[in-house]
mmCIF entry with sequence, helices, sheets and N, C-alpha, C, O atoms, coordinates in Angstrom:
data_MODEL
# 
_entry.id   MODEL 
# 
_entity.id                         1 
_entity.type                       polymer 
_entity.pdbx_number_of_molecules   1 
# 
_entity_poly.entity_id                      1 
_entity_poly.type                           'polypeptide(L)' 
_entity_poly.nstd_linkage                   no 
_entity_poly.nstd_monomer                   no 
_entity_poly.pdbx_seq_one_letter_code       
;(UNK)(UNK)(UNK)(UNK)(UNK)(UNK)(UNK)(UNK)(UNK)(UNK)(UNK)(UNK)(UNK)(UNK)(UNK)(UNK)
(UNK)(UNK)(UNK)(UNK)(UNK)(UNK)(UNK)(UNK)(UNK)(UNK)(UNK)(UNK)(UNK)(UNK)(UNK)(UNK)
(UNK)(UNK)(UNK)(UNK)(UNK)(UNK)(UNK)(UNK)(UNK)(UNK)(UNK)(UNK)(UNK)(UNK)(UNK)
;
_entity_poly.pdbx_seq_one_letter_code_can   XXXXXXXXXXXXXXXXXXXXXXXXXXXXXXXXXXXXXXXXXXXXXXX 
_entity_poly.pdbx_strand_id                 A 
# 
loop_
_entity_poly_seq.entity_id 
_entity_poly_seq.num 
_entity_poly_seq.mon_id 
_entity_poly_seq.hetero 
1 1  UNK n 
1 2  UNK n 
1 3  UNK n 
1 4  UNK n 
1 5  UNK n 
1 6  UNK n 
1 7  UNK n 
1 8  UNK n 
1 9  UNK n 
1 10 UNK n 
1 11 UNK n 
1 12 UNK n 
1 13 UNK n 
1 14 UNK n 
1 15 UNK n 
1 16 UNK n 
1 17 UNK n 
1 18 UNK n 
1 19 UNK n 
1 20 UNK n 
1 21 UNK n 
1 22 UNK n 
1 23 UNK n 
1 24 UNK n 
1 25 UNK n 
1 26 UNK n 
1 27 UNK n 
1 28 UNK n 
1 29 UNK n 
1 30 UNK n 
1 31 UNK n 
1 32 UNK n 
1 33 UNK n 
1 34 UNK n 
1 35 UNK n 
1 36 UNK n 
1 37 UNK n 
1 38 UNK n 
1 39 UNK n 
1 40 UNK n 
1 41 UNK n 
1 42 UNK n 
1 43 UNK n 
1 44 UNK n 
1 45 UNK n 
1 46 UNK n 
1 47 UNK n 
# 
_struct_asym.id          A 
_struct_asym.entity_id   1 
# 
loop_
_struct_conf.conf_type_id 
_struct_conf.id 
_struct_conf.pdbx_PDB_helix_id 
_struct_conf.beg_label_comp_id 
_struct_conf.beg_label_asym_id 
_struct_conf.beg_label_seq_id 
_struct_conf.pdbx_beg_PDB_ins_code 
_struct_conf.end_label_comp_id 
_struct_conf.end_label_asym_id 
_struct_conf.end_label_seq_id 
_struct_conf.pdbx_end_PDB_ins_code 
_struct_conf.beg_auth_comp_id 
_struct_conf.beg_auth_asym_id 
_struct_conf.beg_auth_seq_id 
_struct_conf.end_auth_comp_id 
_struct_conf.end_auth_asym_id 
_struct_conf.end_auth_seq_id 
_struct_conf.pdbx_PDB_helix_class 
_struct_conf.details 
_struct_conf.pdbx_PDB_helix_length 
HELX_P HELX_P1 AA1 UNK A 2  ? UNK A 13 ? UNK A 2  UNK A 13 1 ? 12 
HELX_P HELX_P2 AA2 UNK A 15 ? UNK A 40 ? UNK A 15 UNK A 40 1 ? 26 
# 
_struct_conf_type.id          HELX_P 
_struct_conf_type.criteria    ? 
_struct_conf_type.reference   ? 
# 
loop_
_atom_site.group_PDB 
_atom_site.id 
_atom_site.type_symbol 
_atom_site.label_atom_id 
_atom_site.label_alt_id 
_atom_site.label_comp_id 
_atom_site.label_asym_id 
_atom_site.label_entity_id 
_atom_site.label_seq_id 
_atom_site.pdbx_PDB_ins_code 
_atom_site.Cartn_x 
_atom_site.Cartn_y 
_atom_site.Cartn_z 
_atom_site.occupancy 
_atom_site.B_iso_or_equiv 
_atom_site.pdbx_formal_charge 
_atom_site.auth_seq_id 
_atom_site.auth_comp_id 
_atom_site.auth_asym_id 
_atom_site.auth_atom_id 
_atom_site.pdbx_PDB_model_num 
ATOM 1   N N  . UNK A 1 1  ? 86.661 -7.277 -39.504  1.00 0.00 ? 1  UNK A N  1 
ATOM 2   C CA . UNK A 1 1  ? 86.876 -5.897 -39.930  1.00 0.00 ? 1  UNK A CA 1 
ATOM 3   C C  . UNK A 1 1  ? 87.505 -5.846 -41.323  1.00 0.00 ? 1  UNK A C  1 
ATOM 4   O O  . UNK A 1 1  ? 86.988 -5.094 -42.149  1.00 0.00 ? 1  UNK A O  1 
ATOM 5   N N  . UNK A 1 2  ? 88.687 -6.654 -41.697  1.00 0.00 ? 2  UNK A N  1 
ATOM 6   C CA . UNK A 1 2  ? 89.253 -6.895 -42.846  1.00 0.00 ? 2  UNK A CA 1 
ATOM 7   C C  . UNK A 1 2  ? 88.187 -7.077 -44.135  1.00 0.00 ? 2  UNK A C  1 
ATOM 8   O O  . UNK A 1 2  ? 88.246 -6.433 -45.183  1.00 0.00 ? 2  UNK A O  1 
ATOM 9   N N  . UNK A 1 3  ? 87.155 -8.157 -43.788  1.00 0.00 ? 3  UNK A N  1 
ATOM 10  C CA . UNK A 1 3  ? 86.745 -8.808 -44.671  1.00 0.00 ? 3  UNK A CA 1 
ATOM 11  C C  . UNK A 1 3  ? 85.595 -7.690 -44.873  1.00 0.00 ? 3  UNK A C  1 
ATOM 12  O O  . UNK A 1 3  ? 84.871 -7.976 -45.826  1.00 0.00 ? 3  UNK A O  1 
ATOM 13  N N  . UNK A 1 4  ? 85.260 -6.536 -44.243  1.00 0.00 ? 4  UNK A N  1 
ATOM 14  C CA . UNK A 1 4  ? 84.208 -5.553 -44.296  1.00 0.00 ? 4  UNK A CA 1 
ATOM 15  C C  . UNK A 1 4  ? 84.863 -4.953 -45.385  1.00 0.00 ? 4  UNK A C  1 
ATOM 16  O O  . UNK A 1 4  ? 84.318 -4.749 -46.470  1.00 0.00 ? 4  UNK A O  1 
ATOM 17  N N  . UNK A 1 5  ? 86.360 -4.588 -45.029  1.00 0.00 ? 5  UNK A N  1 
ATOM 18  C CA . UNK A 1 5  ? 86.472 -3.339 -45.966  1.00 0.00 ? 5  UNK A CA 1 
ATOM 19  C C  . UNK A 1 5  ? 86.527 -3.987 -47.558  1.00 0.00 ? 5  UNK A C  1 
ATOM 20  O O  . UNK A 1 5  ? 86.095 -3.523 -48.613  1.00 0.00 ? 5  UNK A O  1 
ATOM 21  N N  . UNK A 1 6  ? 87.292 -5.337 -47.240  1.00 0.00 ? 6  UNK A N  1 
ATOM 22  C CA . UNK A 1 6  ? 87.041 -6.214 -48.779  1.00 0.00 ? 6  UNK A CA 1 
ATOM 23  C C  . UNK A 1 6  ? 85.885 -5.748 -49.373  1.00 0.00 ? 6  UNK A C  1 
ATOM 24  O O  . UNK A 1 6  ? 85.812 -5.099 -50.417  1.00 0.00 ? 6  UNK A O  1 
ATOM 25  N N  . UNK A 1 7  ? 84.748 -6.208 -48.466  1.00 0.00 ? 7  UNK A N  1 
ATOM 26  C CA . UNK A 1 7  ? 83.772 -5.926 -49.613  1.00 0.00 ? 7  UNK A CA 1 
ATOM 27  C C  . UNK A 1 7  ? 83.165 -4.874 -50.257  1.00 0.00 ? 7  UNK A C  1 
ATOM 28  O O  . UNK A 1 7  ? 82.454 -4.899 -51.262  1.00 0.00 ? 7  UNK A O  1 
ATOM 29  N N  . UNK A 1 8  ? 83.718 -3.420 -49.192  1.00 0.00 ? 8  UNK A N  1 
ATOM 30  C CA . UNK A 1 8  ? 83.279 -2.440 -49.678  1.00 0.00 ? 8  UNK A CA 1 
ATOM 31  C C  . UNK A 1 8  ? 83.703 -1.867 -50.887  1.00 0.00 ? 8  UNK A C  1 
ATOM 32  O O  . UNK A 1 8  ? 83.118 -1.163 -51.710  1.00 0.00 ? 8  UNK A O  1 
ATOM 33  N N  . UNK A 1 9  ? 85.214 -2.459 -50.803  1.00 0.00 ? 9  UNK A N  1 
ATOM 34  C CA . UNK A 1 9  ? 86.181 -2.335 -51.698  1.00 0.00 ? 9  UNK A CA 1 
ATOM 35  C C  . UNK A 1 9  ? 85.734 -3.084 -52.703  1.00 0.00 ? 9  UNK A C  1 
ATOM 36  O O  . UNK A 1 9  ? 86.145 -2.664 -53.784  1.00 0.00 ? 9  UNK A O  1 
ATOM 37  N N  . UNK A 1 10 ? 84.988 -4.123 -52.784  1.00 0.00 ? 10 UNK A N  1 
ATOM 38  C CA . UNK A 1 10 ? 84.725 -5.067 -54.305  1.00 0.00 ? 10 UNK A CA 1 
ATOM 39  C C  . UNK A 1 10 ? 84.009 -4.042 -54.801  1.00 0.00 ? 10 UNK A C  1 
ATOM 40  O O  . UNK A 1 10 ? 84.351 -3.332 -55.746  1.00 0.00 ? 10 UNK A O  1 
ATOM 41  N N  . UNK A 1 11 ? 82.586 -3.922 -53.898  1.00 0.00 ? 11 UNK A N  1 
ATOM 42  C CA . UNK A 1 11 ? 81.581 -3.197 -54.383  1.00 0.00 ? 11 UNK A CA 1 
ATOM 43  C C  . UNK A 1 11 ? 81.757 -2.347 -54.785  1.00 0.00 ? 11 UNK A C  1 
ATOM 44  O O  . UNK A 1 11 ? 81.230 -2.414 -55.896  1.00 0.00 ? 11 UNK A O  1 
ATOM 45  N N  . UNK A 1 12 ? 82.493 -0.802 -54.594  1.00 0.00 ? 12 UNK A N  1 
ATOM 46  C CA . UNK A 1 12 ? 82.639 0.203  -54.872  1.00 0.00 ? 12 UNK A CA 1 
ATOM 47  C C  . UNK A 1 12 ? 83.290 0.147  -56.358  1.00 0.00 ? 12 UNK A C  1 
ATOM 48  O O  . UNK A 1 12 ? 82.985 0.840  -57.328  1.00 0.00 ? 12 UNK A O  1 
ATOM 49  N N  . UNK A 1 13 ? 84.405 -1.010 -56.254  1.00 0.00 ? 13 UNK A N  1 
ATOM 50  C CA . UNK A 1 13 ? 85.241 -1.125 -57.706  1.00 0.00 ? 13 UNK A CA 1 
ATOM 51  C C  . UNK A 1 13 ? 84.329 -2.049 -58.597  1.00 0.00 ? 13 UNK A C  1 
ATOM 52  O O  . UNK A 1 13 ? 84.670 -2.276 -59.758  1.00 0.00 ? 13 UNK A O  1 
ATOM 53  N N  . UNK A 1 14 ? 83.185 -2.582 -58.078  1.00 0.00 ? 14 UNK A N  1 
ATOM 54  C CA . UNK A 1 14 ? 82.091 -2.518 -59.596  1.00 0.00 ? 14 UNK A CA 1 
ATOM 55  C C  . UNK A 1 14 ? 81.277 -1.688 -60.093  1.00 0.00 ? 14 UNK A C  1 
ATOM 56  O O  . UNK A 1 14 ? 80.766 -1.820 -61.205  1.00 0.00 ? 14 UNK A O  1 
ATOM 57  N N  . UNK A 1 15 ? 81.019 -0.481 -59.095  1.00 0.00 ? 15 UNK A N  1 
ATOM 58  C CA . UNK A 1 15 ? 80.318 0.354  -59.878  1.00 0.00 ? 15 UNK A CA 1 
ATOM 59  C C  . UNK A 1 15 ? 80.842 1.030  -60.510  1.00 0.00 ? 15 UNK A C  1 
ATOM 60  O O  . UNK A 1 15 ? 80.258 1.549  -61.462  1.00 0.00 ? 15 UNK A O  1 
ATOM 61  N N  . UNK A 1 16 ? 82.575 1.381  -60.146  1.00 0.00 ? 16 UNK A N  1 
ATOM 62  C CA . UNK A 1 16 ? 83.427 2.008  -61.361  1.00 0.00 ? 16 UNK A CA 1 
ATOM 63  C C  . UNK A 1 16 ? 83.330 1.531  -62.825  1.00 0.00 ? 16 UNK A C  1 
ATOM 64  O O  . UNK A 1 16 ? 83.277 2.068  -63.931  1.00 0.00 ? 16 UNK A O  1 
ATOM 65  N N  . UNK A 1 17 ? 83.331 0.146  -62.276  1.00 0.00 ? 17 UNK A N  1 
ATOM 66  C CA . UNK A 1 17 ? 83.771 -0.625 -63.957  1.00 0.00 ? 17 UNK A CA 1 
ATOM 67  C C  . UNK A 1 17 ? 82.257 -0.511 -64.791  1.00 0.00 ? 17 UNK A C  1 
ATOM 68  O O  . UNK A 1 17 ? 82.316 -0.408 -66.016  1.00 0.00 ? 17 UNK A O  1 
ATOM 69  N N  . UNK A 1 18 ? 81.154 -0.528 -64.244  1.00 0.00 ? 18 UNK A N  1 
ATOM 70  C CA . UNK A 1 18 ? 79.967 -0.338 -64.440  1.00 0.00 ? 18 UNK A CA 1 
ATOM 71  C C  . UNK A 1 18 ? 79.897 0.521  -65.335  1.00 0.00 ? 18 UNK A C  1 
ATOM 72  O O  . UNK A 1 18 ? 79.710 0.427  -66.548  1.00 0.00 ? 18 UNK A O  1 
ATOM 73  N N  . UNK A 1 19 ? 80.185 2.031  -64.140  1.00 0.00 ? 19 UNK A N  1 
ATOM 74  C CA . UNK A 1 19 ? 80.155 3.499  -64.710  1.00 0.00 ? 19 UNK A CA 1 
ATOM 75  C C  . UNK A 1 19 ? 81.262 3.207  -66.476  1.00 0.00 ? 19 UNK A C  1 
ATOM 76  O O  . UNK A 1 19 ? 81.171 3.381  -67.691  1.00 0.00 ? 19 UNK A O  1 
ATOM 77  N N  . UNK A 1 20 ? 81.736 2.941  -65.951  1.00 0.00 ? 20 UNK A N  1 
ATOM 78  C CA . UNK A 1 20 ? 83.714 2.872  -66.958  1.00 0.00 ? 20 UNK A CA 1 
ATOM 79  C C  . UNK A 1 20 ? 83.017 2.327  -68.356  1.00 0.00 ? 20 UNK A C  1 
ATOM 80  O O  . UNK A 1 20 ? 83.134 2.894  -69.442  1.00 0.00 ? 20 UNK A O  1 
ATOM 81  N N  . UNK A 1 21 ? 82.320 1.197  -68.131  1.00 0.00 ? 21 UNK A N  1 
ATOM 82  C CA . UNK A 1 21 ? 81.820 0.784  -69.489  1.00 0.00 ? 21 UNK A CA 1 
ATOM 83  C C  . UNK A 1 21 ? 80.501 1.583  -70.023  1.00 0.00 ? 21 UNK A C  1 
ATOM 84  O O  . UNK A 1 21 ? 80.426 1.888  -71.214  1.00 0.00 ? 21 UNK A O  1 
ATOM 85  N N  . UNK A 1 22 ? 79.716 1.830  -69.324  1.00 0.00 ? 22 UNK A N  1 
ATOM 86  C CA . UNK A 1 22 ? 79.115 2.791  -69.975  1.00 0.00 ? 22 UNK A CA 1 
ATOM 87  C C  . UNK A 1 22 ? 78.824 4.010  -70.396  1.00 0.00 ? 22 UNK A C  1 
ATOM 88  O O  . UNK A 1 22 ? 77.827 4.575  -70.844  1.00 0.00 ? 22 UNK A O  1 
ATOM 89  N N  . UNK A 1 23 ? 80.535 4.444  -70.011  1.00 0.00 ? 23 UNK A N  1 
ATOM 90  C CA . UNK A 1 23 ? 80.735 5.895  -70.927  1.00 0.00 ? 23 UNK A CA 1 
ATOM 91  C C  . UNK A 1 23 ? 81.465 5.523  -71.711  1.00 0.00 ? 23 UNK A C  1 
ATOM 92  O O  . UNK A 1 23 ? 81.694 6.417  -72.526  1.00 0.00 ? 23 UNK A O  1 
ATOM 93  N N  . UNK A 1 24 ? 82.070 4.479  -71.947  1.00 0.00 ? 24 UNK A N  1 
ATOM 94  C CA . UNK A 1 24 ? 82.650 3.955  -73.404  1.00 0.00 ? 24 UNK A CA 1 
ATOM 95  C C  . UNK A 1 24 ? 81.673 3.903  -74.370  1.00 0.00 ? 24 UNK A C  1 
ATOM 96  O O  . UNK A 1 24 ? 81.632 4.561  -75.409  1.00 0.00 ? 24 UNK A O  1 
ATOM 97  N N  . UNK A 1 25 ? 80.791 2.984  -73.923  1.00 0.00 ? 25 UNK A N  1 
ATOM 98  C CA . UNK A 1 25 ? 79.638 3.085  -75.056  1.00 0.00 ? 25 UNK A CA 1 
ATOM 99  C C  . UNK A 1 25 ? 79.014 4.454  -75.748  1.00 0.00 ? 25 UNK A C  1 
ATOM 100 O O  . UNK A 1 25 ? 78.898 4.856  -76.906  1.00 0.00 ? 25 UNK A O  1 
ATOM 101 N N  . UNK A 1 26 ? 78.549 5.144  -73.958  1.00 0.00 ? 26 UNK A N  1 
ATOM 102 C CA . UNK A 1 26 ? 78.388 6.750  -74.975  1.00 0.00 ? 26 UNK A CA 1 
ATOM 103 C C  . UNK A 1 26 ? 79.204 7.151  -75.887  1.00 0.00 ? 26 UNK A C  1 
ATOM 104 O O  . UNK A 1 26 ? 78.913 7.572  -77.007  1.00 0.00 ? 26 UNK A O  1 
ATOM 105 N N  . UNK A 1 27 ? 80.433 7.002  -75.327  1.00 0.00 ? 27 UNK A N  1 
ATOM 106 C CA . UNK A 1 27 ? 81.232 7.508  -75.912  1.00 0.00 ? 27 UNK A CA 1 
ATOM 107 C C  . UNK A 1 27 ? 81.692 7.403  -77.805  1.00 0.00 ? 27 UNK A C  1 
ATOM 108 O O  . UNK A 1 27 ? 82.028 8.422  -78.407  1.00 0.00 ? 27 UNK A O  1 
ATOM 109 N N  . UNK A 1 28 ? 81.642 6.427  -78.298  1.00 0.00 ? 28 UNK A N  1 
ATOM 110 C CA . UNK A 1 28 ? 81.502 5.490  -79.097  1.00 0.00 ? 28 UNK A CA 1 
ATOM 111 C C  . UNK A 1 28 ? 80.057 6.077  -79.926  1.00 0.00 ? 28 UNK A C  1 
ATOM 112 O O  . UNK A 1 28 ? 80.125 6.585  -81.046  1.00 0.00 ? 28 UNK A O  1 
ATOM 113 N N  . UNK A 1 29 ? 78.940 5.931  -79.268  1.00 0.00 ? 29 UNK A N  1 
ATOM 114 C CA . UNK A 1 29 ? 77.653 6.704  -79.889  1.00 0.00 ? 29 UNK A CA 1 
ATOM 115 C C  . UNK A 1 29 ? 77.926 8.338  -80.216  1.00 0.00 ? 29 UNK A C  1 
ATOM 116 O O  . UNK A 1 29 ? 77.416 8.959  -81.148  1.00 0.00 ? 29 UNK A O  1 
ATOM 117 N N  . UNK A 1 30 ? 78.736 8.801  -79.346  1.00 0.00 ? 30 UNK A N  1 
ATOM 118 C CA . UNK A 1 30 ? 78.542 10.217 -79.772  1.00 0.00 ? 30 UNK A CA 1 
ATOM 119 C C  . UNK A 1 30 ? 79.832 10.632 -80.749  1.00 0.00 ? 30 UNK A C  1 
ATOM 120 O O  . UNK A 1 30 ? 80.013 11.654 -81.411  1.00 0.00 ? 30 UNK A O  1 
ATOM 121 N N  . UNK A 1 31 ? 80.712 9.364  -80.571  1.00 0.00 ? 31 UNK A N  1 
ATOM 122 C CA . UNK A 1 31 ? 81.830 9.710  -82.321  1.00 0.00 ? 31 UNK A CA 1 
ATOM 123 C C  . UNK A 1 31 ? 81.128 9.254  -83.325  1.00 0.00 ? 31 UNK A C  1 
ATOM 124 O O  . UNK A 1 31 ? 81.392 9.648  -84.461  1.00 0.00 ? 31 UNK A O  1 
ATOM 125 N N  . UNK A 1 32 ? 80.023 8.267  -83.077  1.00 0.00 ? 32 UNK A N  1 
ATOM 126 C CA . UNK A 1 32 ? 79.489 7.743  -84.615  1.00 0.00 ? 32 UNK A CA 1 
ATOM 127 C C  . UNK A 1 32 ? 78.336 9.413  -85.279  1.00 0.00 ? 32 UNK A C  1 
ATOM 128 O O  . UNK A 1 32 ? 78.163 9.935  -86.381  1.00 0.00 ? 32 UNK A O  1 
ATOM 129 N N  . UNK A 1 33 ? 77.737 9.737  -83.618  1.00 0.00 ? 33 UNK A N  1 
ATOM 130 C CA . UNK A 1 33 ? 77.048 10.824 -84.128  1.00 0.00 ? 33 UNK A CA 1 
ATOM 131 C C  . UNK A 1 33 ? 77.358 12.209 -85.170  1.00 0.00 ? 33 UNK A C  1 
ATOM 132 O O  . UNK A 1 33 ? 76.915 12.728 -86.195  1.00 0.00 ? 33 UNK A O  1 
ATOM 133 N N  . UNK A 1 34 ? 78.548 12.424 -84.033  1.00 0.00 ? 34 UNK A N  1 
ATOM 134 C CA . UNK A 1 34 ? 79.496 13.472 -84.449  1.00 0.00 ? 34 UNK A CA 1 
ATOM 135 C C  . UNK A 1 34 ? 79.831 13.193 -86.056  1.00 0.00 ? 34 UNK A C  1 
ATOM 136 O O  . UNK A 1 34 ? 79.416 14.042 -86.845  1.00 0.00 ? 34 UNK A O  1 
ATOM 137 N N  . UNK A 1 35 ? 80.554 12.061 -86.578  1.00 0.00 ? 35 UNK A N  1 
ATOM 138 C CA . UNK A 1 35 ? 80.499 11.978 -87.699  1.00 0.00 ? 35 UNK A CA 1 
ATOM 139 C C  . UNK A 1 35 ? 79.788 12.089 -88.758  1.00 0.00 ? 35 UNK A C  1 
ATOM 140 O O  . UNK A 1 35 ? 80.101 12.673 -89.796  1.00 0.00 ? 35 UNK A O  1 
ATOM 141 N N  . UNK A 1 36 ? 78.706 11.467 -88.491  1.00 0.00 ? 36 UNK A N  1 
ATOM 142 C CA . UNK A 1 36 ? 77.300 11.374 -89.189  1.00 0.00 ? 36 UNK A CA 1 
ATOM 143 C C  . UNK A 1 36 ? 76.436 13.366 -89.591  1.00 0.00 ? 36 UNK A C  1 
ATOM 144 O O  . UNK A 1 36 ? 75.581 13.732 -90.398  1.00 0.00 ? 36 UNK A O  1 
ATOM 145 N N  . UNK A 1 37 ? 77.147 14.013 -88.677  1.00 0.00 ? 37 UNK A N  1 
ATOM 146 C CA . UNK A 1 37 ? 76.532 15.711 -88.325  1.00 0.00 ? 37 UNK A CA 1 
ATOM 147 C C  . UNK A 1 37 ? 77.554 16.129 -89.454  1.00 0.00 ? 37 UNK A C  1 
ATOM 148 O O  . UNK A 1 37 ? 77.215 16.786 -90.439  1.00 0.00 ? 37 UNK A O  1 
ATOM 149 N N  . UNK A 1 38 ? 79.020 15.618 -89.180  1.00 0.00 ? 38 UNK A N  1 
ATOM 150 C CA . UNK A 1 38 ? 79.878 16.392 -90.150  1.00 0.00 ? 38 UNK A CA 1 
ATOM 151 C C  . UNK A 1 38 ? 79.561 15.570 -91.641  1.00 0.00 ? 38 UNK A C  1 
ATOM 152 O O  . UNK A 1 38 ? 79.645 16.228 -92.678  1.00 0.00 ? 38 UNK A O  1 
ATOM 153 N N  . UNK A 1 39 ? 79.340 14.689 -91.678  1.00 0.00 ? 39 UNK A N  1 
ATOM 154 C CA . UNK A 1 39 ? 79.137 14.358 -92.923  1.00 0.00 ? 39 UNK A CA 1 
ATOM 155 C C  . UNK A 1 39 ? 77.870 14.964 -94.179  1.00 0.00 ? 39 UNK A C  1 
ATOM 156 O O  . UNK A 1 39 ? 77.834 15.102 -95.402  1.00 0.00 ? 39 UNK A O  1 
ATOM 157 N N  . UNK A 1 40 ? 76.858 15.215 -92.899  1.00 0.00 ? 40 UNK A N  1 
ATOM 158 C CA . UNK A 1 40 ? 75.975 15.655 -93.296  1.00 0.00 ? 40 UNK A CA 1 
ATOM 159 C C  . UNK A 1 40 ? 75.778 16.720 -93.636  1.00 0.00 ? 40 UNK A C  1 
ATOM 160 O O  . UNK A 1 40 ? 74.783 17.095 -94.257  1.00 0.00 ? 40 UNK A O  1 
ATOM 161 N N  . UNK A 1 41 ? 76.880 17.516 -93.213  1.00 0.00 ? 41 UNK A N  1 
ATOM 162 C CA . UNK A 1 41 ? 76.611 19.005 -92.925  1.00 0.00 ? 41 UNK A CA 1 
ATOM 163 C C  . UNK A 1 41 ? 78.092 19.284 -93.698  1.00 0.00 ? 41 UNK A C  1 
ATOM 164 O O  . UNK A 1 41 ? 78.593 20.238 -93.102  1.00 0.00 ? 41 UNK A O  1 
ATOM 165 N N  . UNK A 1 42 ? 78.874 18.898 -94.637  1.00 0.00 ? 42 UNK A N  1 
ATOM 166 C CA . UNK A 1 42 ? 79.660 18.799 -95.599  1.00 0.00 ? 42 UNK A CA 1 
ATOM 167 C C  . UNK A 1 42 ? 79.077 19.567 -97.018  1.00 0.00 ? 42 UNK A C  1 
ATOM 168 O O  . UNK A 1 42 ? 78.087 19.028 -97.514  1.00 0.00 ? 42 UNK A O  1 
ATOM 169 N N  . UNK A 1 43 ? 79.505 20.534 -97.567  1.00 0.00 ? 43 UNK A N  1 
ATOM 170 C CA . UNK A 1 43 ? 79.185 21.215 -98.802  1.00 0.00 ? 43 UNK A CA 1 
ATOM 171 C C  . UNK A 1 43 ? 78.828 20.159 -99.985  1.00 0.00 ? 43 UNK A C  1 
ATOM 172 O O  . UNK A 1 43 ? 79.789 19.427 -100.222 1.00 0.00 ? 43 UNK A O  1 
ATOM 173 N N  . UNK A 1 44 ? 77.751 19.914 -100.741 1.00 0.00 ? 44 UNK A N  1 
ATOM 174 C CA . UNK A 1 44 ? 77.311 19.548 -101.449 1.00 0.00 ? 44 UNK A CA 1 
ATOM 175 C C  . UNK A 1 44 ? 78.041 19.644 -102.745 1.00 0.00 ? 44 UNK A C  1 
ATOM 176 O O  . UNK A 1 44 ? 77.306 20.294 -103.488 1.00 0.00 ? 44 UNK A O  1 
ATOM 177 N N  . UNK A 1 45 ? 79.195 19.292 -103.412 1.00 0.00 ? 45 UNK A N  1 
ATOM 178 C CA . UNK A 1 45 ? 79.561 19.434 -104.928 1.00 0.00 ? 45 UNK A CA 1 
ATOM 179 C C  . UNK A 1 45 ? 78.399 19.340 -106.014 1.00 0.00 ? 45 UNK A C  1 
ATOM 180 O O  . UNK A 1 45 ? 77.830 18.258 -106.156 1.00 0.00 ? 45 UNK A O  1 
ATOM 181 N N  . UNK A 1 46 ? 78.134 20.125 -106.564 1.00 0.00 ? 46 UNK A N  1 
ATOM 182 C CA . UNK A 1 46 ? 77.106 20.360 -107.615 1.00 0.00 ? 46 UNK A CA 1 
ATOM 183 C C  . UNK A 1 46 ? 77.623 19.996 -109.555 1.00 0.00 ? 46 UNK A C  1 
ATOM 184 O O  . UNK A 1 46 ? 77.219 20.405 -110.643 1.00 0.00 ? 46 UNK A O  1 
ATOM 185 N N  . UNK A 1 47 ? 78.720 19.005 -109.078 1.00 0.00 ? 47 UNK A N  1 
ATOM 186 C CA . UNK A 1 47 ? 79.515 18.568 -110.451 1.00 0.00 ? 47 UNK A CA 1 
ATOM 187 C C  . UNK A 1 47 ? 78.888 17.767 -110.401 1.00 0.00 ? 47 UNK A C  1 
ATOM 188 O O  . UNK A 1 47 ? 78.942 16.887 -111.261 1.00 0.00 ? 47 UNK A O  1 
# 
């Protein structure tokens, strides 16, 4: 019975870390995006 819940318990805490790393990554893509929009979208100096 012990060793059941172990594993449910492994399993469940890898799909966190799973999930966990790949909203870092989004995450990470959508500050490079975000930047890239404001940069772009920054007033043009005509000097």
């Amino acid at each position: 019975m012990t060793q059941e819940i172990l594993k449910y318990v492994l399993e469940q805490a890898s799909g966190v870390v799973i999930a966990l790393m790949l909203i870092m990554r989004i995450e990470t893509k959508l500050d490079s995006l975000t930047s890239a929009i404001m940069r772009l979208s920054e007033p043009k100096s005509s000097k």
